[in-house]
Structure formats: C-alpha cells, structure tokens
OpenMM code with the backbone's topology and positions (N, CA, C; nanometers):
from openmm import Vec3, app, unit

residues = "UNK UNK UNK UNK UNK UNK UNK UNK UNK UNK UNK UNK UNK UNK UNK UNK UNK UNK UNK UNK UNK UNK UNK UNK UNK UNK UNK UNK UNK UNK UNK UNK UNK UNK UNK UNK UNK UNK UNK UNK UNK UNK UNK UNK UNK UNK UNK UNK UNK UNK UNK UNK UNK UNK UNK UNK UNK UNK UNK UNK UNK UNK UNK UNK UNK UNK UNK UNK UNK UNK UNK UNK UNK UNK UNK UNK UNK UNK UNK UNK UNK UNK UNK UNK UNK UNK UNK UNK UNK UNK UNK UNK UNK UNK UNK UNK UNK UNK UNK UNK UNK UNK UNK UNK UNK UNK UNK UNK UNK UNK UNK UNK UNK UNK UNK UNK UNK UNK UNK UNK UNK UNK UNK UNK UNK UNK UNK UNK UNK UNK UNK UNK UNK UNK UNK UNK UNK UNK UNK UNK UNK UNK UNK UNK UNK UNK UNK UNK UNK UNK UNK UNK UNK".split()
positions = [
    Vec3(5.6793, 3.8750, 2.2487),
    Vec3(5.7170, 3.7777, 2.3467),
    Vec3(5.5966, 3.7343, 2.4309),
    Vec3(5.5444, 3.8089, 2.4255),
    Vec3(5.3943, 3.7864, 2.5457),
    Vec3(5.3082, 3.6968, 2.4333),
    Vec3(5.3017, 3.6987, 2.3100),
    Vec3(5.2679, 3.6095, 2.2681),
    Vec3(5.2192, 3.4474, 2.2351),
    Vec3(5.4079, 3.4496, 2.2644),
    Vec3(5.4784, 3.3700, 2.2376),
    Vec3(5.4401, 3.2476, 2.3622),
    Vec3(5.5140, 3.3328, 2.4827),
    Vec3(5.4023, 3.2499, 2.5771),
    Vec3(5.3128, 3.2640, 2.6504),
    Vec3(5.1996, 3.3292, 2.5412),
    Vec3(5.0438, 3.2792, 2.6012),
    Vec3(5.0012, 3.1584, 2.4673),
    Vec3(5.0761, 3.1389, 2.3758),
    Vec3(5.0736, 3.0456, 2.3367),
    Vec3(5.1292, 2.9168, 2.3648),
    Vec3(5.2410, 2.9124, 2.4289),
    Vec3(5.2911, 2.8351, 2.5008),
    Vec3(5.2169, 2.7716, 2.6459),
    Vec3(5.1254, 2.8635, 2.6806),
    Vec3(5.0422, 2.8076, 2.8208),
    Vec3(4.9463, 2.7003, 2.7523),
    Vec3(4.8680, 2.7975, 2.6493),
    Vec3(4.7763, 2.7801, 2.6081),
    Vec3(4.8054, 2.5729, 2.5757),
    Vec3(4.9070, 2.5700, 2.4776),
    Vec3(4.9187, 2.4362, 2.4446),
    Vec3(4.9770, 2.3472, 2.5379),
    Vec3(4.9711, 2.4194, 2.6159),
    Vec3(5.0328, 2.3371, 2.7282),
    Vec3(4.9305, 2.2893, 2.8271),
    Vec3(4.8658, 2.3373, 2.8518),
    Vec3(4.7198, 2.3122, 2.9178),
    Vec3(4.6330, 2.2250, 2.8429),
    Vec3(4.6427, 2.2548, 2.7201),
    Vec3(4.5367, 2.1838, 2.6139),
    Vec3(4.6008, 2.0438, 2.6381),
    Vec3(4.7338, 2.0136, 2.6341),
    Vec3(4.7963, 1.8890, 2.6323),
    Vec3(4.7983, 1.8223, 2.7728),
    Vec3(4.7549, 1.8943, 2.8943),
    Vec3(4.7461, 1.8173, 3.0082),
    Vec3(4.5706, 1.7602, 3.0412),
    Vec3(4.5130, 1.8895, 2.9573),
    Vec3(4.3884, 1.8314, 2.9685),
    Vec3(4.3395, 1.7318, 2.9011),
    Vec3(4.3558, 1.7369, 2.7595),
    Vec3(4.3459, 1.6497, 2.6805),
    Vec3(4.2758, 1.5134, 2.7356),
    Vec3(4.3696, 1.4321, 2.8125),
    Vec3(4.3915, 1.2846, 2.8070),
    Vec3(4.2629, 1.2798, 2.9343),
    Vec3(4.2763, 1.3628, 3.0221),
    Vec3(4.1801, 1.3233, 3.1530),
    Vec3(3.9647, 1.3364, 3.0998),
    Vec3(3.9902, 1.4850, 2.9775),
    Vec3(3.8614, 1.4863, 2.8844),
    Vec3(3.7902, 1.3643, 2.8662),
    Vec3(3.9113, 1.3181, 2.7744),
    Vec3(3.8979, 1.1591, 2.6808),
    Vec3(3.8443, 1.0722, 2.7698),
    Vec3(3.9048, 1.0546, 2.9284),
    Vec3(3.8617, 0.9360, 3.0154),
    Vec3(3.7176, 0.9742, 3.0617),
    Vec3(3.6706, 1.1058, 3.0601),
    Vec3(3.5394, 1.1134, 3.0977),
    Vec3(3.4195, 1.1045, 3.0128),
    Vec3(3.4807, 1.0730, 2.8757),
    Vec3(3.3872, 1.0400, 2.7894),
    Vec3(3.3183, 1.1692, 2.6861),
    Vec3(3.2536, 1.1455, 2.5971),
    Vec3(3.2468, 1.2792, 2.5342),
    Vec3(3.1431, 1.3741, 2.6205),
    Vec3(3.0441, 1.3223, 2.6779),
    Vec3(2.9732, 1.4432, 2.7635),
    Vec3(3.0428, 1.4851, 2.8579),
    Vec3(3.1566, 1.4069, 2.9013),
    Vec3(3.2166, 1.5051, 3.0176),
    Vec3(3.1142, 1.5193, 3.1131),
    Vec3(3.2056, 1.5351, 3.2191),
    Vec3(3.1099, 1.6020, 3.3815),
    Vec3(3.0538, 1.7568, 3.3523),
    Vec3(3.0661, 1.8612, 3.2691),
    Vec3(3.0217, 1.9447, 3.3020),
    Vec3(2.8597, 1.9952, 3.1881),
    Vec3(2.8643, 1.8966, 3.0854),
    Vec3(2.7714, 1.9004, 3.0356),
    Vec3(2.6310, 1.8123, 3.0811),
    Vec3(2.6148, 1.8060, 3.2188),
    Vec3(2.5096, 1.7316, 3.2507),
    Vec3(2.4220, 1.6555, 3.1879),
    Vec3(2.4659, 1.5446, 3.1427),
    Vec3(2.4337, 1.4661, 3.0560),
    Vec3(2.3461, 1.5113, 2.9232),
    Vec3(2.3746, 1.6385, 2.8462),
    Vec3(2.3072, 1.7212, 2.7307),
    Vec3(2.3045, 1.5521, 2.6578),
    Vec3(2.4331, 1.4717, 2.6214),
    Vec3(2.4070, 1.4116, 2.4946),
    Vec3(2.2821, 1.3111, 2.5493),
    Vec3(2.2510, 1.2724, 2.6548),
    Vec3(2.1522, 1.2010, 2.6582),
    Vec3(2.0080, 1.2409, 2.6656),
    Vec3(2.0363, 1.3757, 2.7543),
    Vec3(1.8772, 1.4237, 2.6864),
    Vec3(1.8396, 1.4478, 2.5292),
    Vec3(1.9663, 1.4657, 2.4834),
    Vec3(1.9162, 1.5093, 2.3141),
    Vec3(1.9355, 1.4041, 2.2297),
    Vec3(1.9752, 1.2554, 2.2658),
    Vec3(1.9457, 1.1581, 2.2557),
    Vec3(1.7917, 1.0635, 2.2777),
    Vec3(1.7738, 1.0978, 2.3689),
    Vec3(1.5835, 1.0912, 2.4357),
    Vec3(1.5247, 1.1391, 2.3173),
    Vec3(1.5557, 1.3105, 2.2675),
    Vec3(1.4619, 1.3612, 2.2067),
    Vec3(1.4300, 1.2710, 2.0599),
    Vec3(1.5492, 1.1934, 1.9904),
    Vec3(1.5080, 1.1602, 1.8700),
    Vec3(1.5276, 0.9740, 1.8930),
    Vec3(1.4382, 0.9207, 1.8955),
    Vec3(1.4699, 0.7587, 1.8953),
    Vec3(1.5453, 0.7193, 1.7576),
    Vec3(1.6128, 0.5528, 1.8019),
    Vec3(1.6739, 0.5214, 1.7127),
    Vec3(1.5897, 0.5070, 1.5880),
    Vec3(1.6487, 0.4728, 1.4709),
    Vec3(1.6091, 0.4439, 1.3565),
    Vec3(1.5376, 0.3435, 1.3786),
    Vec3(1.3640, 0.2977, 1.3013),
    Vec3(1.3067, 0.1954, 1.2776),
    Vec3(1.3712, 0.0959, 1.1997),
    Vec3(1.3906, -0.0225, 1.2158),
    Vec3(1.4024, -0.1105, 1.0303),
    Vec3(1.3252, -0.1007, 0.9825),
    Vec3(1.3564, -0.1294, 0.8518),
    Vec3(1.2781, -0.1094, 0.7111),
    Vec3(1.1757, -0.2237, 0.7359),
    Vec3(1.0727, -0.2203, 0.7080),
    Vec3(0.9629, -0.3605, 0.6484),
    Vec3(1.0531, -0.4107, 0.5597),
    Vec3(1.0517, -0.5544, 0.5865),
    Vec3(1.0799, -0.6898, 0.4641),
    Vec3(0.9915, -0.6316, 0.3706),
    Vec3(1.0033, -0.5761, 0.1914),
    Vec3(0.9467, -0.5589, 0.1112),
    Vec3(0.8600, -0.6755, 0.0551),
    Vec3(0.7081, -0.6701, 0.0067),
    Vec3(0.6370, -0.7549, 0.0179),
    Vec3(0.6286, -0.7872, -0.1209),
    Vec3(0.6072, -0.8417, -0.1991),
    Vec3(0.5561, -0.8640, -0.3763),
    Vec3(0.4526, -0.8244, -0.3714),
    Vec3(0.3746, -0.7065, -0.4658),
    Vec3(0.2162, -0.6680, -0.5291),
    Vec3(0.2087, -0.7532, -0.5966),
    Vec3(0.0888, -0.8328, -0.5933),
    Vec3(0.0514, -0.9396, -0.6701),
    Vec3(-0.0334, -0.9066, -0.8109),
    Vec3(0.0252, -0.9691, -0.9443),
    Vec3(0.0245, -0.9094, -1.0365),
    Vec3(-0.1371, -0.8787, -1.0842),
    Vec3(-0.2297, -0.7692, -1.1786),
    Vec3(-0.3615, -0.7224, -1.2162),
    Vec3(-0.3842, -0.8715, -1.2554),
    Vec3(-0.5140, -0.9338, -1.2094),
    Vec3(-0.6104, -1.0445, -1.2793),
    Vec3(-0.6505, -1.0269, -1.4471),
    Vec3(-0.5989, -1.1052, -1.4795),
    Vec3(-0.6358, -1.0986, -1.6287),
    Vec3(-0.8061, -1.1354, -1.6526),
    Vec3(-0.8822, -1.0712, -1.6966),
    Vec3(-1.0739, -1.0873, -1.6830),
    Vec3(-1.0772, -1.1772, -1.8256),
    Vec3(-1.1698, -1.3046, -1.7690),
    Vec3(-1.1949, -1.3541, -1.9231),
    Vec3(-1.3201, -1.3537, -2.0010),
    Vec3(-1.4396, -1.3320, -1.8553),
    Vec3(-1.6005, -1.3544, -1.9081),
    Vec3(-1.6371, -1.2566, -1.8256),
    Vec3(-1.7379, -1.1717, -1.8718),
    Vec3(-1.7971, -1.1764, -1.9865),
    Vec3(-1.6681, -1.0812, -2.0916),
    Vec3(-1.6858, -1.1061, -2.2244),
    Vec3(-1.5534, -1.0598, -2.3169),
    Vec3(-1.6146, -0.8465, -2.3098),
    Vec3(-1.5107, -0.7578, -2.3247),
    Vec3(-1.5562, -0.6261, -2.3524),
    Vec3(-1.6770, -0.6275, -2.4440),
    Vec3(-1.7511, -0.5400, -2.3951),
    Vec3(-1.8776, -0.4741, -2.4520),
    Vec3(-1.9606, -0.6470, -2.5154),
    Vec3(-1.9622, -0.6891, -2.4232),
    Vec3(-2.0631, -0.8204, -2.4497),
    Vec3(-2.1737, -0.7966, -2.4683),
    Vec3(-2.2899, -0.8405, -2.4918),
    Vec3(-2.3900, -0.8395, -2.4343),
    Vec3(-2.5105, -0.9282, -2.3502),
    Vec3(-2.5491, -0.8847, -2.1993),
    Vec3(-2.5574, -0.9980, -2.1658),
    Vec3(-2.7264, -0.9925, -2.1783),
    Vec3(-2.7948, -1.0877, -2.1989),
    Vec3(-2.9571, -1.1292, -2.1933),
    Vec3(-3.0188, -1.2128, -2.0811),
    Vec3(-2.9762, -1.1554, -1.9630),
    Vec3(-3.0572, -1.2014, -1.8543),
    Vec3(-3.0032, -1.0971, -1.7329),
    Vec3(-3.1117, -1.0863, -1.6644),
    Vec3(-3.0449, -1.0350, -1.5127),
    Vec3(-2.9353, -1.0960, -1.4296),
    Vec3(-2.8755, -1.1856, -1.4815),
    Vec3(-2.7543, -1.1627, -1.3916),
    Vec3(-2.6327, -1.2564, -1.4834),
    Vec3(-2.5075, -1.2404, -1.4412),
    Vec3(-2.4094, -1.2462, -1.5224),
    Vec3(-2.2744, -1.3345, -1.4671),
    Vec3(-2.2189, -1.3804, -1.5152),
    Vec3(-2.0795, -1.4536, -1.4306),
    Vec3(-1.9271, -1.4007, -1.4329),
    Vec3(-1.8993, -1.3315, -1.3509),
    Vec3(-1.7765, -1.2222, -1.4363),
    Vec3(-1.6716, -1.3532, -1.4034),
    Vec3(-1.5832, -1.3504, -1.4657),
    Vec3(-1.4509, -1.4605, -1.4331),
    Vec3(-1.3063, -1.4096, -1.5001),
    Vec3(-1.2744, -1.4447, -1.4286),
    Vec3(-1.1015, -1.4317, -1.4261),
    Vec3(-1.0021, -1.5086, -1.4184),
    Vec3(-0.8717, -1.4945, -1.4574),
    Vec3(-0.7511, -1.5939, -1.4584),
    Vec3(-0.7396, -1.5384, -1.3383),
    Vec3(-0.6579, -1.7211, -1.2493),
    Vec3(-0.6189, -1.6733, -1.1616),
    Vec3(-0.4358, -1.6236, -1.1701),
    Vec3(-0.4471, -1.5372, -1.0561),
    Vec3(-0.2903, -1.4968, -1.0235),
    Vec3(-0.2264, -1.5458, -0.9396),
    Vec3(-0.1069, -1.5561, -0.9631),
    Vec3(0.0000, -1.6516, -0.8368),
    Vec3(0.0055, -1.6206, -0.7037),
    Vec3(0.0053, -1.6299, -0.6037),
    Vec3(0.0251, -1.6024, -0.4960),
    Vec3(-0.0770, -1.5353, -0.4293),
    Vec3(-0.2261, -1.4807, -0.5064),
    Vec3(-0.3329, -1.4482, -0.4446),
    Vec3(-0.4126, -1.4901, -0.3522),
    Vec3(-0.4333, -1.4646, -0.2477),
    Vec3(-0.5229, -1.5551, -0.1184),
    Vec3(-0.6489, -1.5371, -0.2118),
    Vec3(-0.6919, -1.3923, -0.2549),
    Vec3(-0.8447, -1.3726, -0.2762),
    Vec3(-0.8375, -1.2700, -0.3483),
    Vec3(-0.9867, -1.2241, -0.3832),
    Vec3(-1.0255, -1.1526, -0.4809),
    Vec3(-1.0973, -1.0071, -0.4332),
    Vec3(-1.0963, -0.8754, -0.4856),
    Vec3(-1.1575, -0.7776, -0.4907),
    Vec3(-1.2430, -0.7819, -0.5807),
    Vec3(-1.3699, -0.7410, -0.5861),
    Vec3(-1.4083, -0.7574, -0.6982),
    Vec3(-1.5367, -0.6109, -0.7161),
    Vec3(-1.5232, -0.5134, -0.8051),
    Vec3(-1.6534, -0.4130, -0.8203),
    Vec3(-1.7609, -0.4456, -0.9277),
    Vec3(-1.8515, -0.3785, -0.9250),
    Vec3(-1.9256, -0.3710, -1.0484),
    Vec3(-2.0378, -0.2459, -0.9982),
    Vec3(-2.0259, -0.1821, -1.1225),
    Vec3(-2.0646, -0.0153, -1.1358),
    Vec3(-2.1432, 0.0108, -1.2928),
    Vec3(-2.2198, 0.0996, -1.2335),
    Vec3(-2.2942, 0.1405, -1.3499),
    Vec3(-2.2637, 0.2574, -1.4392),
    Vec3(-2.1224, 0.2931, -1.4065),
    Vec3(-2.0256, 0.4405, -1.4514),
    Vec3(-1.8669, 0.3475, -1.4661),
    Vec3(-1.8088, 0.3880, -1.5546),
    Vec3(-1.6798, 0.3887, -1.5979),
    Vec3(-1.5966, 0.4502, -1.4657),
    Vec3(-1.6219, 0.5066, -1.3651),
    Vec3(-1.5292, 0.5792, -1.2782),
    Vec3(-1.5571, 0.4722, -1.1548),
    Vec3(-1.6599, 0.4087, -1.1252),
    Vec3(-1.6839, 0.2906, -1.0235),
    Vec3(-1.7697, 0.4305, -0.8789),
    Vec3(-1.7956, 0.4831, -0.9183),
    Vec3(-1.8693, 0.5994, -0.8361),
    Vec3(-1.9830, 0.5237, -0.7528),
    Vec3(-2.0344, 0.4735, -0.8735),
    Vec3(-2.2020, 0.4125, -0.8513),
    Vec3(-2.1809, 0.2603, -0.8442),
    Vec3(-2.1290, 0.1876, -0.7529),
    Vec3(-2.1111, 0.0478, -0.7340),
    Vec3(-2.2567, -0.0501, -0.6887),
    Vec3(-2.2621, -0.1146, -0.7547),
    Vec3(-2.3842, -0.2164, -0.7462),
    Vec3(-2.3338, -0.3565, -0.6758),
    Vec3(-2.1999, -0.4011, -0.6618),
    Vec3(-2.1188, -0.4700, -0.6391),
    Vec3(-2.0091, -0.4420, -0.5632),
    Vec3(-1.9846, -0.4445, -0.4708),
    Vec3(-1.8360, -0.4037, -0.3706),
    Vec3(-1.7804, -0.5457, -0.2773),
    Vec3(-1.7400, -0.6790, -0.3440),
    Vec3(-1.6792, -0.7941, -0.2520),
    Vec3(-1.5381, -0.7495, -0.2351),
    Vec3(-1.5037, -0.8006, -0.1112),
    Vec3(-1.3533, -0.7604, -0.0639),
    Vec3(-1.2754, -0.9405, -0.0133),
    Vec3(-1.3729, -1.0036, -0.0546),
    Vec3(-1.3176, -1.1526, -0.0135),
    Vec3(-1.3699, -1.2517, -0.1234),
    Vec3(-1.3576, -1.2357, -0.2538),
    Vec3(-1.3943, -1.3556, -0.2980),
    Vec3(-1.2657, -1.4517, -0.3293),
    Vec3(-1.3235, -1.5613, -0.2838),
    Vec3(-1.1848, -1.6842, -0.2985),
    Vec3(-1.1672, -1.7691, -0.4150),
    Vec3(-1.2876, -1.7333, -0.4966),
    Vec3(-1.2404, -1.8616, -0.6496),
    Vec3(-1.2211, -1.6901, -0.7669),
    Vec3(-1.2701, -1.8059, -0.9002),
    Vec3(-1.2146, -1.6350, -0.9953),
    Vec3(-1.3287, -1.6783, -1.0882),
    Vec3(-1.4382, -1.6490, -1.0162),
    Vec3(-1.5442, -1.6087, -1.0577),
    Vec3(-1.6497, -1.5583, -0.9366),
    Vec3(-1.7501, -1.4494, -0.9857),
    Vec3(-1.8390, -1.4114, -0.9305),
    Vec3(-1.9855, -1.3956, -1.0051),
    Vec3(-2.0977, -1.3693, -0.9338),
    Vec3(-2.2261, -1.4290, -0.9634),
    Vec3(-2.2518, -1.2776, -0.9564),
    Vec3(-2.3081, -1.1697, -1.0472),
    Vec3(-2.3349, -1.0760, -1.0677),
    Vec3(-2.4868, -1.0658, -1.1134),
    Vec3(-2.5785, -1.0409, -1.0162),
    Vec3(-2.7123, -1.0331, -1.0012),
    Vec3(-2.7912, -0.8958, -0.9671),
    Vec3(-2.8866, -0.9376, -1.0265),
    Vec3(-3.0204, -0.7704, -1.0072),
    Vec3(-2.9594, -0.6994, -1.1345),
    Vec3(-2.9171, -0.7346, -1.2523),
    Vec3(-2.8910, -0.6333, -1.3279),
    Vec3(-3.0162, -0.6448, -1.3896),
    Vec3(-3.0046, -0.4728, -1.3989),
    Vec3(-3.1524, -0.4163, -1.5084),
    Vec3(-3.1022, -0.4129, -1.6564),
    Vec3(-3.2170, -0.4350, -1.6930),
    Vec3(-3.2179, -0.4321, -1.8624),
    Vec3(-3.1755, -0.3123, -1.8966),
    Vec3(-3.0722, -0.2902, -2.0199),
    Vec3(-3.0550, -0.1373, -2.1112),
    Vec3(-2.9457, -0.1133, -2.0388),
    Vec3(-2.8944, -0.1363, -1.8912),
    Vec3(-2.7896, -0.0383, -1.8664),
    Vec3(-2.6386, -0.1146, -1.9149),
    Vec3(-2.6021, -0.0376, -1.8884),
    Vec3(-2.4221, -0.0916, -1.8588),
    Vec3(-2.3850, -0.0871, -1.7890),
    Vec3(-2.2578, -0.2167, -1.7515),
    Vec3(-2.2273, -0.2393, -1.6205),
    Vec3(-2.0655, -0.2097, -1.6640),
    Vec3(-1.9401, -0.1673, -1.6063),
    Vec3(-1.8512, -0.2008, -1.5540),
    Vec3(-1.7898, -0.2909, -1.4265),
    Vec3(-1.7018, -0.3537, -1.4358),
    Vec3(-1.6346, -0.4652, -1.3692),
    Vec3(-1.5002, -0.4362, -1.3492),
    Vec3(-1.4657, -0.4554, -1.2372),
    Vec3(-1.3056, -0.4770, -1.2267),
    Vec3(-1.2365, -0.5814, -1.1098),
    Vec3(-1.1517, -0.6277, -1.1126),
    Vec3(-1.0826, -0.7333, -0.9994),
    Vec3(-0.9455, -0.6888, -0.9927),
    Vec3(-0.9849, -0.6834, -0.8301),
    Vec3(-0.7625, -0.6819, -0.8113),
    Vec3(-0.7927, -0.8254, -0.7503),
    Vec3(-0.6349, -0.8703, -0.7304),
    Vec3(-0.5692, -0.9646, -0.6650),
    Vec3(-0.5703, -0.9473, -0.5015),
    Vec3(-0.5041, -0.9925, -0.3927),
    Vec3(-0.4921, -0.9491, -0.2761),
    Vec3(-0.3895, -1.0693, -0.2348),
    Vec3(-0.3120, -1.0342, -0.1763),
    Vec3(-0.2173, -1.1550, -0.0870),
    Vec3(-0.1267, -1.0431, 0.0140),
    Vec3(-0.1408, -1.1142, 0.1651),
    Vec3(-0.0431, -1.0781, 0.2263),
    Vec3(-0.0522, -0.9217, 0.2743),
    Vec3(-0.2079, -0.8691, 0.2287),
    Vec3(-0.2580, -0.7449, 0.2543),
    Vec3(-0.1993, -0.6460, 0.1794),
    Vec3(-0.1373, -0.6852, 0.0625),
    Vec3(-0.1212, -0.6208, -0.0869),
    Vec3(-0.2091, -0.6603, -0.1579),
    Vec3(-0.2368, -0.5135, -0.1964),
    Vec3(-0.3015, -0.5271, -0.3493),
    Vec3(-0.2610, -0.5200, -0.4565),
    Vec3(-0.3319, -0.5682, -0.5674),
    Vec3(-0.2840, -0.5410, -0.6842),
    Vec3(-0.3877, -0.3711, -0.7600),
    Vec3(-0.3401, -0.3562, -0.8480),
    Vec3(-0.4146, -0.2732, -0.9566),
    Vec3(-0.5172, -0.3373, -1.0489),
    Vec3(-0.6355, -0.2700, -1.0413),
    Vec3(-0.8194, -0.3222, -1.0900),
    Vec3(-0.7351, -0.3307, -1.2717),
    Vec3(-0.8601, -0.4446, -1.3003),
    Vec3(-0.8354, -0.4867, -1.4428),
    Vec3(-0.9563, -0.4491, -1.4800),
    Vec3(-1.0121, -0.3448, -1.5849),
    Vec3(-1.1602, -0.3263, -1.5912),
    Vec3(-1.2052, -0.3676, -1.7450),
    Vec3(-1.3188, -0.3841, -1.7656),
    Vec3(-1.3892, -0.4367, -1.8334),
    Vec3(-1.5684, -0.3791, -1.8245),
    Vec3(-1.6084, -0.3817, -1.9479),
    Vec3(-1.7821, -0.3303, -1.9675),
    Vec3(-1.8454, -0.4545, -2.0142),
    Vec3(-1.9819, -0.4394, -2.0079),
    Vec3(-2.0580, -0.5303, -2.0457),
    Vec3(-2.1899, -0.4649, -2.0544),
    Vec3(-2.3172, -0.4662, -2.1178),
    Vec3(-2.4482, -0.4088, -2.1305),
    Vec3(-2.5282, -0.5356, -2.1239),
    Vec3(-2.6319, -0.5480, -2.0503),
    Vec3(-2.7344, -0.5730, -2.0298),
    Vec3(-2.8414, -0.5622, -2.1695),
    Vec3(-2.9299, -0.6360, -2.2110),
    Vec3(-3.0129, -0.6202, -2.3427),
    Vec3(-3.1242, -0.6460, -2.2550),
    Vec3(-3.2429, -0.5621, -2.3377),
    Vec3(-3.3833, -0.6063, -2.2748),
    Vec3(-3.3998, -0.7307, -2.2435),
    Vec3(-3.4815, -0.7622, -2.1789),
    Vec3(-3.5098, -0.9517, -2.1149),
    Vec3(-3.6762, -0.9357, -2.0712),
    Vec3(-3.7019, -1.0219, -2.0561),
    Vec3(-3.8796, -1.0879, -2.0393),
    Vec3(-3.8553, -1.0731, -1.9107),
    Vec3(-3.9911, -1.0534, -1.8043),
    Vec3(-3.9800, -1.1053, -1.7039),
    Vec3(-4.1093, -1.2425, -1.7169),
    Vec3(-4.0800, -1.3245, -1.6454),
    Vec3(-4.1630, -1.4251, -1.6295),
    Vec3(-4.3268, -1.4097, -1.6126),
    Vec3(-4.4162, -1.4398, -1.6910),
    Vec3(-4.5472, -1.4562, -1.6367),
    Vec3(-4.5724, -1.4669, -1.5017),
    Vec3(-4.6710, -1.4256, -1.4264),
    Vec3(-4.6828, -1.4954, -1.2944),
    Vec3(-4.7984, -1.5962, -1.3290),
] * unit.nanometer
topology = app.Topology()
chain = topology.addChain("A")
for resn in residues:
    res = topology.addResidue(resn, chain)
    for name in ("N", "CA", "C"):
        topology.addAtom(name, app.Element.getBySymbol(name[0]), res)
C-alpha cells in the first residue's frame, strides 16, 4: 500500500509540474543558462563552398615527346582549355620537376618561349590550366636538346 501511494504522489506531482517546466522553456530557471553556455562553446555550422569546376589537364602539342630540339631555346605549346584564365607552366632537367629551369605561374596565351637550354641535356615540360584559383593536373612531356654551334664572335 505504501507503494501504491508513493506512486500515486509521485505522478501526481510530475503532472502538476509538467506544464509550468514547458512554459519556462527547456533550460528552465534552475539550470543557469547551461544550454547557452554550451551553445557558445560550439558555433553554428559553416555552409559548404559553392563547388568550383577543376579545369580540365592542357593537352601539349609542340615540341612532340622525345623531339629533338637544335637550338638553345624552344617553343613549348599547348591546346587551349575551356574556362582557363591562364597557364602554369614548368620546365626541368629531371622527370620528377626537382631541378626546374622554368617555374611561370601566369602565362596567358598557350605557348611559351623556353630559353638558355644547353646542348646534350634533356628537358621535361609540363602545363596545368588555372581558373577561378583551381587547378588543373600537369600534362608532361620530354624533349632533348642536340649539340648546336655557338656563333663566331
């Protein structure tokens, strides 16, 4: 029987309190505003960035793989790509681009003037695209240099 009604208080209290809880909102007066400090602690969600298009690898047309070129300097050229403002462009004397002889970060047509090359070596080349401060992925290509004259003085 004592049970019976301390269960009976029990829901009986729960049901008077109930409704006056609800009007004070979920922090209630006695949690001193916890949900808003632990609200403070984590800010809302950022939005996402508008996803941008990578503008597609430059297709390279000159000089063709393993060319060979006979003068100190060379014209590398490329198709252009859609939506590209400009051009990246390397040129290296290693397959890994380690040793760059060439590093433009703004060329605007789709060709470049590749000068001071020495006789005998090999050069690697590559071009990305750029628009909108995306890049694309390097398109690479080799080329060797053949002995050359230098001019009488």
């Amino acid at each position: 029987m004592k049970i019976a009604v301390s269960l009976f208080a029990f829901a009986l209290t729960l049901a008077l309190t109930s409704p006056s809880l609800a009007e004070e909102g979920h922090g209630g007066g006695g949690h001193g505003g916890l949900a808003e400090k632990m609200n403070a602690l984590f800010p809302p969600k950022q939005p996402v960035p508008a996803k941008r298009d990578v503008p597609a690898a430059p297709e390279l047309s000159a000089p063709a793989y393993f060319s060979e070129i006979k003068a100190d300097k060379a014209a590398l050229q490329w198709k252009a790509v859609e939506g590209a403002s400009e051009y990246h462009v390397q040129l290296a004397t290693d397959p890994n681009f380690k040793w760059l002889v060439a590093n433009e970060y703004h060329v605007k047509g789709t060709s470049f003037e590749a000068t001071g090359l020495e006789a005998g070596k090999h050069y690697y080349w590559r071009v990305a695209a750029v628009a909108d401060a995306n890049w694309s992925t390097f398109r690479r290509s080799f080329f060797a240099t053949s002995m050359f004259a230098t001019p009488a003085k």
